[in-house]
PyMOL commands that place a pseudoatom at each C-alpha (Angstrom):
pseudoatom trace, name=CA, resn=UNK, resi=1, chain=A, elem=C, hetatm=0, pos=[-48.232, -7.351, 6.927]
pseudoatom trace, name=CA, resn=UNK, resi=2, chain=A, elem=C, hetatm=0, pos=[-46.889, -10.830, 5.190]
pseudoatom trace, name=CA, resn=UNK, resi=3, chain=A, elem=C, hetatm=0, pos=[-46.823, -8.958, 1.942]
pseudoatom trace, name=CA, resn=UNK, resi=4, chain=A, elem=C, hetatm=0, pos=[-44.614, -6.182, 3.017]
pseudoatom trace, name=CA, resn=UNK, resi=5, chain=A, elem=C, hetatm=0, pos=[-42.764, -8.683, 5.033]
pseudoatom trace, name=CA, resn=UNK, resi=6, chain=A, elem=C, hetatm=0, pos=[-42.406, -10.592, 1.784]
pseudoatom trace, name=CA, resn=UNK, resi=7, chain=A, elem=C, hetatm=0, pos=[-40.988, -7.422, -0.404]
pseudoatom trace, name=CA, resn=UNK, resi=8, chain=A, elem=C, hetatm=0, pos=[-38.553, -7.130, 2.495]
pseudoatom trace, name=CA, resn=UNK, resi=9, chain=A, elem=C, hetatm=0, pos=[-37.344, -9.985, 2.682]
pseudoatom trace, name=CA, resn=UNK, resi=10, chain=A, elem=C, hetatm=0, pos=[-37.160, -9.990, -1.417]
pseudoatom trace, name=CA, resn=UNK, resi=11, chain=A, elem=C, hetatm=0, pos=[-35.448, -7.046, -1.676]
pseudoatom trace, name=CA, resn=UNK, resi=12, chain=A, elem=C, hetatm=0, pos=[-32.625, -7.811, 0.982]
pseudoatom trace, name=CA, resn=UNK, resi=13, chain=A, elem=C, hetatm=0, pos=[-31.819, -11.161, -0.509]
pseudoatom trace, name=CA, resn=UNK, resi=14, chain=A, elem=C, hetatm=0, pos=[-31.210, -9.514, -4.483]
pseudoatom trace, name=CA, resn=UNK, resi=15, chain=A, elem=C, hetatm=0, pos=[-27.907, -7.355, -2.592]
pseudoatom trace, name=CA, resn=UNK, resi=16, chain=A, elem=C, hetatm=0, pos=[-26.150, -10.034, -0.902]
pseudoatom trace, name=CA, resn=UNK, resi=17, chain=A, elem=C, hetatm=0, pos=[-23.195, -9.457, -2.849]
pseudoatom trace, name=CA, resn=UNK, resi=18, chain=A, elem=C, hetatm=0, pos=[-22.101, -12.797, -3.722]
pseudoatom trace, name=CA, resn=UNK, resi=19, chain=A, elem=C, hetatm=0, pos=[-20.538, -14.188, -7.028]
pseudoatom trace, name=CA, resn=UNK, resi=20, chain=A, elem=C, hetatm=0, pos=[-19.223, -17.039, -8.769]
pseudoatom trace, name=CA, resn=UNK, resi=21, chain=A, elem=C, hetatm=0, pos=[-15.292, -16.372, -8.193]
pseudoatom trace, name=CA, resn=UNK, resi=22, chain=A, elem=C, hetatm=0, pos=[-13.079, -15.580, -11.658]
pseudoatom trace, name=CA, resn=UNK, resi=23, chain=A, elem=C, hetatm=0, pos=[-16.062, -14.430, -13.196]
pseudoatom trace, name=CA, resn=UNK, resi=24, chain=A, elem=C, hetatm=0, pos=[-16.195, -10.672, -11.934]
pseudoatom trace, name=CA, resn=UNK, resi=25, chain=A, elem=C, hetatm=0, pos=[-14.120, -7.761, -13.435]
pseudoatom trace, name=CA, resn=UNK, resi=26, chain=A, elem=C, hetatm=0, pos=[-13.165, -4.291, -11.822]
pseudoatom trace, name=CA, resn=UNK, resi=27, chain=A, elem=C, hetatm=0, pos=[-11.916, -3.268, -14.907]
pseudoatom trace, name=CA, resn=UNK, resi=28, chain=A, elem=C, hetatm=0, pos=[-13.401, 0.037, -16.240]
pseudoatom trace, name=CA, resn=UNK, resi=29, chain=A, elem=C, hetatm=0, pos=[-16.939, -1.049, -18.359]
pseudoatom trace, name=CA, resn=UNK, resi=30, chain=A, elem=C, hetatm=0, pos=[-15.460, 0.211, -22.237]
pseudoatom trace, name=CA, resn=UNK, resi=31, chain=A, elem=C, hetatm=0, pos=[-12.519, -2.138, -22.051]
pseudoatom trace, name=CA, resn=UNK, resi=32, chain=A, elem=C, hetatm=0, pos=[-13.430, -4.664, -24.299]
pseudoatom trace, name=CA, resn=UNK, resi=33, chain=A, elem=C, hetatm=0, pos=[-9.823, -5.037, -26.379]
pseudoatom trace, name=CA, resn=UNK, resi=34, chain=A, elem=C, hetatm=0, pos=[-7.291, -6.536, -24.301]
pseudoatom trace, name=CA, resn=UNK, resi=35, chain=A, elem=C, hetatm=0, pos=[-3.763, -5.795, -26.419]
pseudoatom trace, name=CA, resn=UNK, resi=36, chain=A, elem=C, hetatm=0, pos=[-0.952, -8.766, -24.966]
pseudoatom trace, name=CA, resn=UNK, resi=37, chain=A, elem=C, hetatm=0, pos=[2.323, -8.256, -27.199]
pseudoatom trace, name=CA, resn=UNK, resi=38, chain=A, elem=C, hetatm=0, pos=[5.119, -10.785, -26.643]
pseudoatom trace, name=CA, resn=UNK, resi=39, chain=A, elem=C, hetatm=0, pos=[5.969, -11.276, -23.157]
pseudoatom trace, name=CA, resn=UNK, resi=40, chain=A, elem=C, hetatm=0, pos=[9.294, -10.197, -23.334]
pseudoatom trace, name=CA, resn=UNK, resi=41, chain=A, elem=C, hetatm=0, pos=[12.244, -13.243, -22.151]
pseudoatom trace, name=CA, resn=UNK, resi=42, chain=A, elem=C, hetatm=0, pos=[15.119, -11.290, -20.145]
pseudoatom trace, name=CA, resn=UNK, resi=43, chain=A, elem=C, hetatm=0, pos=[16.349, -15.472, -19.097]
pseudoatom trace, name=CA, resn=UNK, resi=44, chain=A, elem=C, hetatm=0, pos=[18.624, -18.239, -20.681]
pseudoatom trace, name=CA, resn=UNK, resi=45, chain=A, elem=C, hetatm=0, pos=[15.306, -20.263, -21.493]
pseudoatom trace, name=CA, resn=UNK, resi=46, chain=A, elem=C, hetatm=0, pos=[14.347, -20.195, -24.712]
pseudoatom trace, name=CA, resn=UNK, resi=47, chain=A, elem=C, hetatm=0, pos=[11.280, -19.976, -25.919]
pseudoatom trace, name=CA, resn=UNK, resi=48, chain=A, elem=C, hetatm=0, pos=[8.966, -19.864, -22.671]
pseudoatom trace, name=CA, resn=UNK, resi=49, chain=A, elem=C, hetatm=0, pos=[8.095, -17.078, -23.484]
pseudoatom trace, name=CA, resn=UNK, resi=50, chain=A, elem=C, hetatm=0, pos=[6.078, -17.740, -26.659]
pseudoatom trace, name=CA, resn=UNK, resi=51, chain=A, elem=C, hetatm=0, pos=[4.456, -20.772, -24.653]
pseudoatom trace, name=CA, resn=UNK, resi=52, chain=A, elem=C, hetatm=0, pos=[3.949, -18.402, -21.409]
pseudoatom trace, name=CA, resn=UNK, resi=53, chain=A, elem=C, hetatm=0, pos=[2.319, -15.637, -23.840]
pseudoatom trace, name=CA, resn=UNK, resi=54, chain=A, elem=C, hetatm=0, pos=[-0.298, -17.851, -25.315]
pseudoatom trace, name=CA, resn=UNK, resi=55, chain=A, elem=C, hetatm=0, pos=[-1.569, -19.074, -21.830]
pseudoatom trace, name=CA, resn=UNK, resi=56, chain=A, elem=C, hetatm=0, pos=[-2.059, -15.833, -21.116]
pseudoatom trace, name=CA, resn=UNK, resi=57, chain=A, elem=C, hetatm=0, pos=[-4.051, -14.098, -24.125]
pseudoatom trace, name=CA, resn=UNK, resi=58, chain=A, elem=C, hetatm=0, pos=[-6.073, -17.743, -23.955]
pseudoatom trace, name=CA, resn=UNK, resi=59, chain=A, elem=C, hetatm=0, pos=[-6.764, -17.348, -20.340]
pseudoatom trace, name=CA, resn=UNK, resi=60, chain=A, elem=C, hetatm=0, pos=[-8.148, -13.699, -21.383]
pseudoatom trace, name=CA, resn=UNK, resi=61, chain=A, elem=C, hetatm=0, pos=[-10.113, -14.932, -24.253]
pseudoatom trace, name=CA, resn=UNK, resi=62, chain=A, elem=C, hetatm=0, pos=[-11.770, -17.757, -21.762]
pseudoatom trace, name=CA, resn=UNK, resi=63, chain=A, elem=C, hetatm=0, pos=[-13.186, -15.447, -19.694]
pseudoatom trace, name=CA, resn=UNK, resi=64, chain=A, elem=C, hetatm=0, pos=[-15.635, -14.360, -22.285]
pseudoatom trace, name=CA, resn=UNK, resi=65, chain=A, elem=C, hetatm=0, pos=[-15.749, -10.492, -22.458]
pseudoatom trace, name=CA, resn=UNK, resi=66, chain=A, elem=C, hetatm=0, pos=[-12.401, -9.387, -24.069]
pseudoatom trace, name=CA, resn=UNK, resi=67, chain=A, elem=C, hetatm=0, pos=[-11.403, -10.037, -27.527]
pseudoatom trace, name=CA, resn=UNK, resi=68, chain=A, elem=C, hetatm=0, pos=[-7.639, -10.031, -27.382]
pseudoatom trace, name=CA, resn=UNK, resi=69, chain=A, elem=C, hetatm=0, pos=[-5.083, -8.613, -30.059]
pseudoatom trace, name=CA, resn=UNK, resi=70, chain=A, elem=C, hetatm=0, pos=[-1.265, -9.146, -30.591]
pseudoatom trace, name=CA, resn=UNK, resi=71, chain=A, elem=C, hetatm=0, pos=[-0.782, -5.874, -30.230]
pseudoatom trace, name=CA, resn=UNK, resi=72, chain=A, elem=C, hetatm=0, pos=[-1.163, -2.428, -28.096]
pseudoatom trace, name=CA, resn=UNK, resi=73, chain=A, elem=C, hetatm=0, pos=[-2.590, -0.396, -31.369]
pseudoatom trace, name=CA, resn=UNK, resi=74, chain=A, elem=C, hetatm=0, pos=[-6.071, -0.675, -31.341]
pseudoatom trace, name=CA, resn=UNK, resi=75, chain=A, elem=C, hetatm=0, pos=[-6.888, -1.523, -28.112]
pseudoatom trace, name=CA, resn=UNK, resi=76, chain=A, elem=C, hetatm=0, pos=[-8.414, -0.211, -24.553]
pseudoatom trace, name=CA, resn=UNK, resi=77, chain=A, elem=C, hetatm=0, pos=[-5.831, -2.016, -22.646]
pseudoatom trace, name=CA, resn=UNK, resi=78, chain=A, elem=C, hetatm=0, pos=[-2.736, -3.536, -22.759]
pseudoatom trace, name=CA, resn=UNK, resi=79, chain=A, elem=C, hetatm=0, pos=[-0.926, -5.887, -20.487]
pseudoatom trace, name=CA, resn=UNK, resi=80, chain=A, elem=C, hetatm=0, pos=[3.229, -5.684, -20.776]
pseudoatom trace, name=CA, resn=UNK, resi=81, chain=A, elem=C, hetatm=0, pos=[4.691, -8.593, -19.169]
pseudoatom trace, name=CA, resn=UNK, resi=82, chain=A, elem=C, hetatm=0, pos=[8.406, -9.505, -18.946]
pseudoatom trace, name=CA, resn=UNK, resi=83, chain=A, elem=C, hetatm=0, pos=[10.132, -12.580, -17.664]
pseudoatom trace, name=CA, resn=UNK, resi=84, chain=A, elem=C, hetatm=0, pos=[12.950, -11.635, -15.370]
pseudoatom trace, name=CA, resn=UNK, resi=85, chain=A, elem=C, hetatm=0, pos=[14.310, -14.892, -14.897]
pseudoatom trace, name=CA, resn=UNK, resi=86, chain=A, elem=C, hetatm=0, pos=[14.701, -18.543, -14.722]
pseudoatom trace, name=CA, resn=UNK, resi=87, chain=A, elem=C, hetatm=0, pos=[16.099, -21.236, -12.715]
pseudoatom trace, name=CA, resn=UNK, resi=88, chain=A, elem=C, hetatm=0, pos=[15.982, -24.886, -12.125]
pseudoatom trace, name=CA, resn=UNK, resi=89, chain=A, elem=C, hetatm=0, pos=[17.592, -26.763, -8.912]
pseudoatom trace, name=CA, resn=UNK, resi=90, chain=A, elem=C, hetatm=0, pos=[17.154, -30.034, -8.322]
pseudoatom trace, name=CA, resn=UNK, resi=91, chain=A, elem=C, hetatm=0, pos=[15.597, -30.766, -4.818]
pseudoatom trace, name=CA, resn=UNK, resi=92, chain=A, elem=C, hetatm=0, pos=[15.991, -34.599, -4.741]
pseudoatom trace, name=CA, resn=UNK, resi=93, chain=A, elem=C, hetatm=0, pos=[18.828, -36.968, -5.514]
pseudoatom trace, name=CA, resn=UNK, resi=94, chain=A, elem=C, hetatm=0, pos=[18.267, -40.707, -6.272]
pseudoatom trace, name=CA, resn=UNK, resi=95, chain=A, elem=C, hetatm=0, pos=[21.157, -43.263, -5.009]
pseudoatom trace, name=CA, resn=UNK, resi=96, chain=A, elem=C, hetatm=0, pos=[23.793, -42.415, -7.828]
pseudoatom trace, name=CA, resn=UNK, resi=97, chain=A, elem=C, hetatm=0, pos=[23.594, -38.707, -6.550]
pseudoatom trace, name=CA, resn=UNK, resi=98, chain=A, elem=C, hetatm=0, pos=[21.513, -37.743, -8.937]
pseudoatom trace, name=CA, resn=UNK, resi=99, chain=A, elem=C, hetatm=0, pos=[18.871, -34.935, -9.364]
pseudoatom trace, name=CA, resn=UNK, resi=100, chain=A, elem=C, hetatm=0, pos=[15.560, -37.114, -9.338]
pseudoatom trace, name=CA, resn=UNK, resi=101, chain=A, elem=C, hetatm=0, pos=[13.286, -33.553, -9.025]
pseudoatom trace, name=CA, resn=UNK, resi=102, chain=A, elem=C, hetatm=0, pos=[13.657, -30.540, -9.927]
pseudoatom trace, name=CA, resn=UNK, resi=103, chain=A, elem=C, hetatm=0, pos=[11.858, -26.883, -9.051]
pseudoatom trace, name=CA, resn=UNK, resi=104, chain=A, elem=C, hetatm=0, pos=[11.541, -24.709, -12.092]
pseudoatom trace, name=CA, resn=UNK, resi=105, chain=A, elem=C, hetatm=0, pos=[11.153, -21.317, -10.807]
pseudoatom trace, name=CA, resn=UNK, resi=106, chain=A, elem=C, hetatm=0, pos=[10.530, -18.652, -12.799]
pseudoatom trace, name=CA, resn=UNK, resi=107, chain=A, elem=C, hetatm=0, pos=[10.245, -14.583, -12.094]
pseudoatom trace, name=CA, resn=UNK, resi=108, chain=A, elem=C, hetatm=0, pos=[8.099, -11.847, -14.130]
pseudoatom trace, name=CA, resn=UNK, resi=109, chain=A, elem=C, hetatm=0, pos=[6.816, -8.254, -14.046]
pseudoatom trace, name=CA, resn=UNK, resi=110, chain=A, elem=C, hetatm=0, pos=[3.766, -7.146, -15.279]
pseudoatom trace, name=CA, resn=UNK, resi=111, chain=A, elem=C, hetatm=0, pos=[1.437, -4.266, -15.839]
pseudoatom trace, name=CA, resn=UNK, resi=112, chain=A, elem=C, hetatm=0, pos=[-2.048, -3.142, -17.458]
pseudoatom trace, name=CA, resn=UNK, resi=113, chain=A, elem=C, hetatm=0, pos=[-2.535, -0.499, -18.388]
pseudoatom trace, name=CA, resn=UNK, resi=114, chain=A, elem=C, hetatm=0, pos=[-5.741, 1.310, -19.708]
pseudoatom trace, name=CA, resn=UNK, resi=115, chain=A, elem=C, hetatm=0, pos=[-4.718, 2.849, -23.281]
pseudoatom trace, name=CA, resn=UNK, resi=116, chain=A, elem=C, hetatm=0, pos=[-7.729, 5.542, -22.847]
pseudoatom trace, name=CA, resn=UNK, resi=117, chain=A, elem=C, hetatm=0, pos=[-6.395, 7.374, -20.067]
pseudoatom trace, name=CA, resn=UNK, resi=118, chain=A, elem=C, hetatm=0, pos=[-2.702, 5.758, -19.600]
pseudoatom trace, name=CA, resn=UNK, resi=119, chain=A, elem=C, hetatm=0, pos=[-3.331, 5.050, -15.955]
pseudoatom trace, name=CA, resn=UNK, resi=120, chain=A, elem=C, hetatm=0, pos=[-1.780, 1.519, -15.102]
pseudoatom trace, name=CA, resn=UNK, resi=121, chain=A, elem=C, hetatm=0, pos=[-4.742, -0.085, -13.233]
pseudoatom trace, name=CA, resn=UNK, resi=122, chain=A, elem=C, hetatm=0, pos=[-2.531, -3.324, -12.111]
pseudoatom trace, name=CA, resn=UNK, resi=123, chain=A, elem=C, hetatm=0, pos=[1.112, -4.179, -12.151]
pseudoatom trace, name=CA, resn=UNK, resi=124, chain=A, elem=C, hetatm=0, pos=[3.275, -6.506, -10.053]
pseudoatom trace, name=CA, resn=UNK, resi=125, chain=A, elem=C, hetatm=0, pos=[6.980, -5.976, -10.207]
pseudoatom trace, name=CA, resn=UNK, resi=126, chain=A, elem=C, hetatm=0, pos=[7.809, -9.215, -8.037]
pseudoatom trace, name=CA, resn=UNK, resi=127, chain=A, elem=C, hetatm=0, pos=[5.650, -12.312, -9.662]
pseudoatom trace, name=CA, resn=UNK, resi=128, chain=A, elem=C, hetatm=0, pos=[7.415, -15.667, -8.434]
pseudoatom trace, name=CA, resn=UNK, resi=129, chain=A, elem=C, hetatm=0, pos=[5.813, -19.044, -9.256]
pseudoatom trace, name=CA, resn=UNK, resi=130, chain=A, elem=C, hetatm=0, pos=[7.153, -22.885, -8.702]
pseudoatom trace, name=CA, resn=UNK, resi=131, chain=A, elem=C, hetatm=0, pos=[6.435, -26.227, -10.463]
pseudoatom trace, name=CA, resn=UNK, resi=132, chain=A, elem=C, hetatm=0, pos=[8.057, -29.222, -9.080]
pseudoatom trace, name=CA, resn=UNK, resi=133, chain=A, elem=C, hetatm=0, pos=[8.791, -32.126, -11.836]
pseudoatom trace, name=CA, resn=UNK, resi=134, chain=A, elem=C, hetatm=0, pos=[10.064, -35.599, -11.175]
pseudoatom trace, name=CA, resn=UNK, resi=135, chain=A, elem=C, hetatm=0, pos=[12.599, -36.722, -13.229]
pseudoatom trace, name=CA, resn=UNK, resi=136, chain=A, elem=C, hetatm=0, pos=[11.792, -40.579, -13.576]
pseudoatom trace, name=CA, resn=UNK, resi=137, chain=A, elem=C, hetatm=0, pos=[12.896, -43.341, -15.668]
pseudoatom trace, name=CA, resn=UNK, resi=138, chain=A, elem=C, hetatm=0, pos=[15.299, -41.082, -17.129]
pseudoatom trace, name=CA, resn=UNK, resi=139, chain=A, elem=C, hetatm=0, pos=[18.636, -42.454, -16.318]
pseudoatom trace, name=CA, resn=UNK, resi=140, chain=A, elem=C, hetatm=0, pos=[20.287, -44.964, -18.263]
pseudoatom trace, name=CA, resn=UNK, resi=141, chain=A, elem=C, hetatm=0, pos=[23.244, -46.887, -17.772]
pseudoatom trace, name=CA, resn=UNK, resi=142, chain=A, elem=C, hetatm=0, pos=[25.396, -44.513, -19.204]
pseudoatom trace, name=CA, resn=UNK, resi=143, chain=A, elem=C, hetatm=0, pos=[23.836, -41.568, -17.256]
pseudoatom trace, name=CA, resn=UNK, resi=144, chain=A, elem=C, hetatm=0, pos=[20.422, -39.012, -17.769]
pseudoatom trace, name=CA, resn=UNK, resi=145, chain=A, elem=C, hetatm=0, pos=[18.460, -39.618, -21.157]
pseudoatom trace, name=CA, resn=UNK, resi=146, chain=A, elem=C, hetatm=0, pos=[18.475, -35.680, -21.999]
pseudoatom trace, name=CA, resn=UNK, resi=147, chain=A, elem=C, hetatm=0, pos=[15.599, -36.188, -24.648]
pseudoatom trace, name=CA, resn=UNK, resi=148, chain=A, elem=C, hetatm=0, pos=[13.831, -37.593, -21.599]
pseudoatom trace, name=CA, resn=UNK, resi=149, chain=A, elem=C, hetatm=0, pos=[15.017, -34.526, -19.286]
pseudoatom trace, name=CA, resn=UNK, resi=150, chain=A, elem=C, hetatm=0, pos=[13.998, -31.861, -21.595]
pseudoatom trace, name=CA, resn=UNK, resi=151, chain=A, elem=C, hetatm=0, pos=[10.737, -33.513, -21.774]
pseudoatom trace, name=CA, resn=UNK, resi=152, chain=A, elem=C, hetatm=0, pos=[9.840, -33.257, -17.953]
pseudoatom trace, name=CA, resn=UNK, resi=153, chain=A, elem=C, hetatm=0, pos=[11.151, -29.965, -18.213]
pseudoatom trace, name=CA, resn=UNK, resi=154, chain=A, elem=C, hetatm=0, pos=[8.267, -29.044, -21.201]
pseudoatom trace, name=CA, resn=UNK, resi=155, chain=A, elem=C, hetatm=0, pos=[5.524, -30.347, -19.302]
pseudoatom trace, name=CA, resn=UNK, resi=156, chain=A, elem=C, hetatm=0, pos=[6.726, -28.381, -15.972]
pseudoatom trace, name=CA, resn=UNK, resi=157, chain=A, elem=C, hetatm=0, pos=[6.936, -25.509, -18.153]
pseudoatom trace, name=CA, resn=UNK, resi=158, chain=A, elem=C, hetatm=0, pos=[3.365, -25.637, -19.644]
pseudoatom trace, name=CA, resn=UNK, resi=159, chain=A, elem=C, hetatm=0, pos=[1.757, -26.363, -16.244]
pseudoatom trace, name=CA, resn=UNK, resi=160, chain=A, elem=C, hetatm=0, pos=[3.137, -23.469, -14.733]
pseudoatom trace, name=CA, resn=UNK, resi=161, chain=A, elem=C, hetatm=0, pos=[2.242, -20.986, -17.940]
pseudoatom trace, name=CA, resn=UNK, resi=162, chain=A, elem=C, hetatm=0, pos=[-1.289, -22.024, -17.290]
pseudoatom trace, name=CA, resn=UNK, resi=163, chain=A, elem=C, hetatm=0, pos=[-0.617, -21.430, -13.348]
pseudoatom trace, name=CA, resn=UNK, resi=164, chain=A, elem=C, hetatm=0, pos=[0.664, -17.710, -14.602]
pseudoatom trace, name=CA, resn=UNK, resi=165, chain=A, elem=C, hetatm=0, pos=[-1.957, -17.013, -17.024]
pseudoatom trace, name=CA, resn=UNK, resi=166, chain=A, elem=C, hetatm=0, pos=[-4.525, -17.702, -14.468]
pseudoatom trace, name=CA, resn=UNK, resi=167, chain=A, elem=C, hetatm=0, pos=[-3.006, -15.425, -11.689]
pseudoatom trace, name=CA, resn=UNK, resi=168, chain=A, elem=C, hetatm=0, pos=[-2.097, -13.023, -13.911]
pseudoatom trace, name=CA, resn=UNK, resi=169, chain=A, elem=C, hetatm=0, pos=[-5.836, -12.724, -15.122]
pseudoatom trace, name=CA, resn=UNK, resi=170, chain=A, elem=C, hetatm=0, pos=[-7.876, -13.292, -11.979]
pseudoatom trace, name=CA, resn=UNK, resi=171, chain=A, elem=C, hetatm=0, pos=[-5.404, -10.697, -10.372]
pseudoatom trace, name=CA, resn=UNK, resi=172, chain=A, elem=C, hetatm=0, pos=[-5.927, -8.312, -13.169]
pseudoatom trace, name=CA, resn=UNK, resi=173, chain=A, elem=C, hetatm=0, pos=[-10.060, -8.723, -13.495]
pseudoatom trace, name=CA, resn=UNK, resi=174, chain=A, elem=C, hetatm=0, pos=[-10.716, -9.025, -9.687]
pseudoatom trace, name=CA, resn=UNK, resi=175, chain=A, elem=C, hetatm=0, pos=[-8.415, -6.263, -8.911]
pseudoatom trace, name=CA, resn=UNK, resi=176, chain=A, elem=C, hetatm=0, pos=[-6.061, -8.257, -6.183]
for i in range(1, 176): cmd.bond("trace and resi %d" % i, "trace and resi %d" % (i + 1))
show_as sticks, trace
zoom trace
């Protein structure tokens, strides 16, 4: 009786059905080549989009089980992203009036889409994500130290590519 009891017991615990989050995929089993061209930039910002682009085939490449190309050709799935826009407002003012921080917000659309059978198997048309930046020690007597400026503005942008890559990808391999 304690032996079957035992196999029971055994056997109920090995289907509980738990796993480490951002490790799981619902992606069909013979994707293994993830193709990420450009992300294409439809804002004013330069260049965000070669820094946003990077996060993401990175983020891919972390995970372990893709090996990620430049390119559709060649490979089982591709993800098409494009950046829709860009803005910053400032959301604090110091005593001269001001901006002191700023909210970078910035808007994409994206979509995978298995190459095998051309059936998109995620896409999100309305992607909006925020990154807050102070802008200290950047005023001078003579007004805002740009070189300073654009240099809060850089970091805000690289936090939130990595914020993007990572929703982008968990969304995409844990089918949200």
């Amino acid at each position: 009786m304690r032996v079957w009891l035992l196999i029971a017991v055994a056997l109920a615990s090995n289907g509980c059905g738990y796993a480490l989050a951002g490790r799981g995929s619902f992606l069909p089993t013979y994707i293994r080549v993830v193709g990420i061209p450009p992300i294409e930039n439809r804002s004013t910002f330069q260049q965000v989009e070669l820094v946003l682009t990077e996060k993401v085939r990175n983020e891919f490449i972390g995970r372990g089980k893709y090996r990620v190309v430049n390119e559709p050709t060649g490979s089982d799935a591709v993800l098409a992203a494009e950046i829709i826009g860009i803005s910053v407002q400032p959301v604090a003012f110091n005593q001269q009036q001001l901006g002191s921080r700023y909210q970078f917000i910035l808007t994409m659309k994206a979509t995978f889409t298995d190459t095998r059978t051309n059936m998109v198997l995620w896409s999100n048309d309305a992607l909006t994500f925020r990154e807050e930046y102070d802008l200290n020690n950047v005023s001078t007597a003579s007004g805002i130290d740009t070189g300073a400026f654009f240099d809060q503005e850089r970091g805000s942008v690289d936090r939130l590519a990595t914020d993007v890559a990572r929703s982008v990808v968990t969304a995409i391999l844990e089918a949200f």
